[in-house]
N, C-alpha and C positions, 0 to 999 in steps of 0.2 A: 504494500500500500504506500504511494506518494503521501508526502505531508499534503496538508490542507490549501485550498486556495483561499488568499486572502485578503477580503476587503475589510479596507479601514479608511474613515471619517467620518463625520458628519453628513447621514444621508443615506451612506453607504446598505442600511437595510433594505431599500429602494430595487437593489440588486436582486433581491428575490423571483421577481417577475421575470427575470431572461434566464433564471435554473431552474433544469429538467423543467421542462415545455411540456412535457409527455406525460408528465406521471402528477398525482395531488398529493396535496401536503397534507402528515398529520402534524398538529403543535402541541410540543408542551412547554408549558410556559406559568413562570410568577403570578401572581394575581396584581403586582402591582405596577406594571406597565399602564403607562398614562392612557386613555383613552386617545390622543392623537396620534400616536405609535404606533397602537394597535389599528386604527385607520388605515395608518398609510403600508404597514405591512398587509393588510384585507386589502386594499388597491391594488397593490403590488402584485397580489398573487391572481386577481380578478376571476373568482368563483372557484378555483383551484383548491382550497383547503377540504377535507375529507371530514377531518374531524380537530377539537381543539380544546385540550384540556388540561386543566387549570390544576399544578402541581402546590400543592400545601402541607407537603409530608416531612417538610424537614430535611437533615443529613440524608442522605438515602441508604436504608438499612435491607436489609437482605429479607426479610418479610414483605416488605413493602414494594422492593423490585419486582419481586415475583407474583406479587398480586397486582401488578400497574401491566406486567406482560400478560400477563392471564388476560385482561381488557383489552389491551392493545391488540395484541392479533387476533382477536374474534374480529379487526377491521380492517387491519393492513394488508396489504397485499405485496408478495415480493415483486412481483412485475410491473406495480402499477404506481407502487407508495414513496413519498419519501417523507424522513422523520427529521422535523425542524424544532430543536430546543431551545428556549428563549430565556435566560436565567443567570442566577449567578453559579458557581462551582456544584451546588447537588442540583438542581435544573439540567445541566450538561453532563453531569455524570450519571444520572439516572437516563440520559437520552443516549449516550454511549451506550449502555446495556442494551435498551427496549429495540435501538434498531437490529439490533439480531434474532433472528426466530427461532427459541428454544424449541427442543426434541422431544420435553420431556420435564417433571416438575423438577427433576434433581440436577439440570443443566446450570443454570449459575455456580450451584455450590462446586459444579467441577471444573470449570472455568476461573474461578478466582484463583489468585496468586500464582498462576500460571502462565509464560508469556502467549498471547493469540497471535499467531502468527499462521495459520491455516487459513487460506484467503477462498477456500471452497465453504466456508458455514453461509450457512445462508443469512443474507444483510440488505437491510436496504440503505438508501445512501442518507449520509448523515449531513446536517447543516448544525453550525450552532453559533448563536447571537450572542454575545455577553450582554449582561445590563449592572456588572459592576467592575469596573478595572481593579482587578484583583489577581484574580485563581490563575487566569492563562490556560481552563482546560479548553479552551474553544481550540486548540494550538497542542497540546499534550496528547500523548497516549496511554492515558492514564486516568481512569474514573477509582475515587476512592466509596469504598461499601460497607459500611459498618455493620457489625453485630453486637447491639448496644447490651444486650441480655449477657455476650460473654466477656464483655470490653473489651472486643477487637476490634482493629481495623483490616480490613480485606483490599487489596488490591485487585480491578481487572484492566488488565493494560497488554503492551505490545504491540510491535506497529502493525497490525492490523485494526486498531483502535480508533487511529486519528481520524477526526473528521473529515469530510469530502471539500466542504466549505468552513471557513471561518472569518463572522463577521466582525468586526470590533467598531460599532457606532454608536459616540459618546453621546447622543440624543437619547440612546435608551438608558445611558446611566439619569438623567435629569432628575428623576424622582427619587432615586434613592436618600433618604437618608443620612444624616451627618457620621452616626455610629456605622452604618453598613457600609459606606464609602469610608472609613476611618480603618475598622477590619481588611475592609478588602485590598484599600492600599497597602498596610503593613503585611499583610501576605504575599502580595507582589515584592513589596522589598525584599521577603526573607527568601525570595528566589531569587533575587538580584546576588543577594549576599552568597548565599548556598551554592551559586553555579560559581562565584568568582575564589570561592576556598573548596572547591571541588576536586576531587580526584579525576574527575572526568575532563575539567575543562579543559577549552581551546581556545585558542586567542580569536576566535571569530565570539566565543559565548562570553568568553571577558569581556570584550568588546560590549556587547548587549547588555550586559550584565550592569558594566560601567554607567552605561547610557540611560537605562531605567532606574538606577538605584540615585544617580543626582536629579533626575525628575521628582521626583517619588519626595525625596527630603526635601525638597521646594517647594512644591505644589501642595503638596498635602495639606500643611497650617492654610494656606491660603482658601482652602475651597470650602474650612469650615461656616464661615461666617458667609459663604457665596458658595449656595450648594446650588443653584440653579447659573451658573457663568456656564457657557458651551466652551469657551479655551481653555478653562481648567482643567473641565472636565475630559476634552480632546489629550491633552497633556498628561493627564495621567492615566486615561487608556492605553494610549501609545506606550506610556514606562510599563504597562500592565503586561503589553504586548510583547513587546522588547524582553523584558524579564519572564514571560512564558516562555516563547521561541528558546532562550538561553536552557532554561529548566528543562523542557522537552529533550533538551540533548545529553546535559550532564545528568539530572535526577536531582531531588533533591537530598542532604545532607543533613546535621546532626540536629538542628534546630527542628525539623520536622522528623524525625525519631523520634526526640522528646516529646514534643506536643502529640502524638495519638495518645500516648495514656490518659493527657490531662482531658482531650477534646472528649474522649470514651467517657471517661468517668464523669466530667460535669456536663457535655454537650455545650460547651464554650462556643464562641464560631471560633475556627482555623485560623485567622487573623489574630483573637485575643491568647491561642494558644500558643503562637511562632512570637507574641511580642515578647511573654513572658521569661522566652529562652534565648532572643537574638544577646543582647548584652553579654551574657554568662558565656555565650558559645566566642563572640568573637574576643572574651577574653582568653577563654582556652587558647583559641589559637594563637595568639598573641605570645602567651608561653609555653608553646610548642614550639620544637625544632621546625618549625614549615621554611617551603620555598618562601626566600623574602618577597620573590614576586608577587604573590600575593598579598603581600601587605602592602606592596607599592598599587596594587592595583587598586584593595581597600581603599586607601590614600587618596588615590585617582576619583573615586564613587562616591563615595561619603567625606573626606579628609575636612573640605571645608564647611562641612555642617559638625561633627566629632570628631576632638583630638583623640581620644579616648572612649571607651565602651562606659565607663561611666554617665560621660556626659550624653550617650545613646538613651541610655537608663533615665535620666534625668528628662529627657524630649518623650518619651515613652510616657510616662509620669503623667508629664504637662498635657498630653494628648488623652488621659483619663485611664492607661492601662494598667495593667498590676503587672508588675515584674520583677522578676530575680533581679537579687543587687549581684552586681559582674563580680562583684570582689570577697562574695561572700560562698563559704562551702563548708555543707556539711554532709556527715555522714549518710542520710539521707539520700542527698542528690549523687554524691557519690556513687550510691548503690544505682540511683535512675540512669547514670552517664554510663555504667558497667555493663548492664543490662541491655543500652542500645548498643553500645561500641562494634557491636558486632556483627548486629543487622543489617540488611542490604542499605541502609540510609545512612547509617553510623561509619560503615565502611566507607562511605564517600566522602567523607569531610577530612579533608588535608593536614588538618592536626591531629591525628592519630599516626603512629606510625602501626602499619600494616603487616604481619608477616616479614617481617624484617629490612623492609621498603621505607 
């Protein structure tokens, strides 16, 4: 599967109407998309929608998927259908799953945490709109699926995941929210952050990384008090963007480790759980033997908003979050940093030393 194709600006959902000609659309989508949106996406597609329903289920949890697929293909059709999600990160991650046509009730649970890469299961084509600059899964292959009953987090990913299309049009963020726009950005950061102290990176995702993470620390104070500005909000779609694209490549690292237990256990959003741990992780690294380049890169990204993870800690604060003090450790956390150090997310954060790497 190619990565997604992708429109971004202002307007940019307008695009709907010249994809797949041939086939109708189902939607799942927020409930809280402004009524001129939904307009102009209903123009857009001009009688084409099948069907269009309105997701209110939270994180998406593995009960839930399975009873949204049960509904959905009693309509879909593989040869006729295509599945357009409109959402923030569970909106897109629940419409990554639904466009595939399970065999069977026990098909998700054998599909997670396993990479998809068999391009014969049957799928129909995926679209997916952001309406918060955050997540980047409009752009990832990678839907996360909880089992809140065991406090896990599930993975379904691999490149057979990505979507078909990816929209990023800062008009559908307009109504969000100061708090949902506040989460969503510092979730984008901690991808910015995450791909530039990565094991994976490359100087094309540094690059990215760089470029979202100094939007992100700019813009963000600014769009509190002006959540309806369209150039803010363009501005930090695009770092949202930027720092998907980067994430998509490397994966994310130790800071989102951490945060599944916290998100499992309280159902935090992703945003309040990555703010908690950013400070504390880039102090680690800091005293870690790491490539320096990445702290020149850090430097590069952040240097002149944070000399220090401290003072990270302290803008986190001011923004209304709760957060580990960088400088402080206990037994406790100790045990949390032990316990991920070793998982496929822990393994990618460049201050650890690895198998003797």
């Amino acid at each position: 599967m190619s990565k997604p194709s992708i429109y971004f600006g202002a307007g940019s959902i307008l695009e709907l109407g010249n994809l797949y000609p041939d086939r109708g659309f189902h939607i799942l989508r927020i409930p809280e998309i402004s009524s001129e949106e939904l307009k102009k996406i209903r123009l857009s597609l001009r009688g084409r929608i099948l069907s269009e329903t309105t997701y209110q289920k939270g994180m998406p949890d593995i009960a839930s998927i399975q009873e949204l697929q049960d509904d959905f293909w009693s309509r879909a059709d593989l040869e006729k259908s295509v599945m357009l999600g409109i959402g923030g990160g569970s909106v897109m991650d629940a419409a990554k799953v639904l466009c595939y046509k399970p065999d069977g009730v026990a098909w998700l649970s054998k599909h997670l945490d396993v990479s998809i890469e068999d391009e014969s299961l049957p799928k129909i084509p995926l679209l997916l709109a952001a309406t918060t600059a955050g997540t980047g899964s409009e752009v990832s292959p990678t839907a996360t699926i909880w089992d809140f009953a065991k406090q896990r987090k599930h993975s379904f990913f691999g490149p057979e995941v990505f979507a078909n299309v990816a929209i990023s049009d800062p008009c559908l963020c307009l109504g969000a929210p100061w708090f949902v726009s506040r989460d969503s950005a510092i979730d984008a950061l901690s991808h910015a952050l995450e791909a530039i102290w990565n094991r994976n990176r490359t100087q094309e995702t540094t690059n990215l990384a760089i470029y979202a993470a100094k939007k992100i620390c700019h813009y963000l104070p600014l769009i509190r008090d002006d959540l309806s500005n369209l150039e803010l909000r363009e501005q930090l779609s695009e770092a949202a963007l930027s720092a998907g694209l980067a994430m998509a490549k490397t994966q994310t690292a130790l800071v989102h480790a951490l945060s599944y237990s916290e998100t499992a256990r309280s159902q935090k959003s992703h945003g309040q759980s990555c703010a908690y741990w950013l400070p504390y992780v880039w102090q680690l690294l800091i005293e870690s033997d790491c490539d320096p380049a990445i702290l020149n890169s850090l430097d590069r990204s952040i240097g002149q908003y944070f000399s220090a993870p401290i003072e990270m800690y302290q803008w986190l604060l001011a923004l209304g979050f709760s957060v580990h003090p960088p400088l402080e450790c206990d037994k406790t956390v100790e045990e949390q940093v032990g316990r991920v150090r070793l998982s496929a997310r822990g393994k990618n954060f460049a201050g650890f030393t690895i198998n003797g790497e």
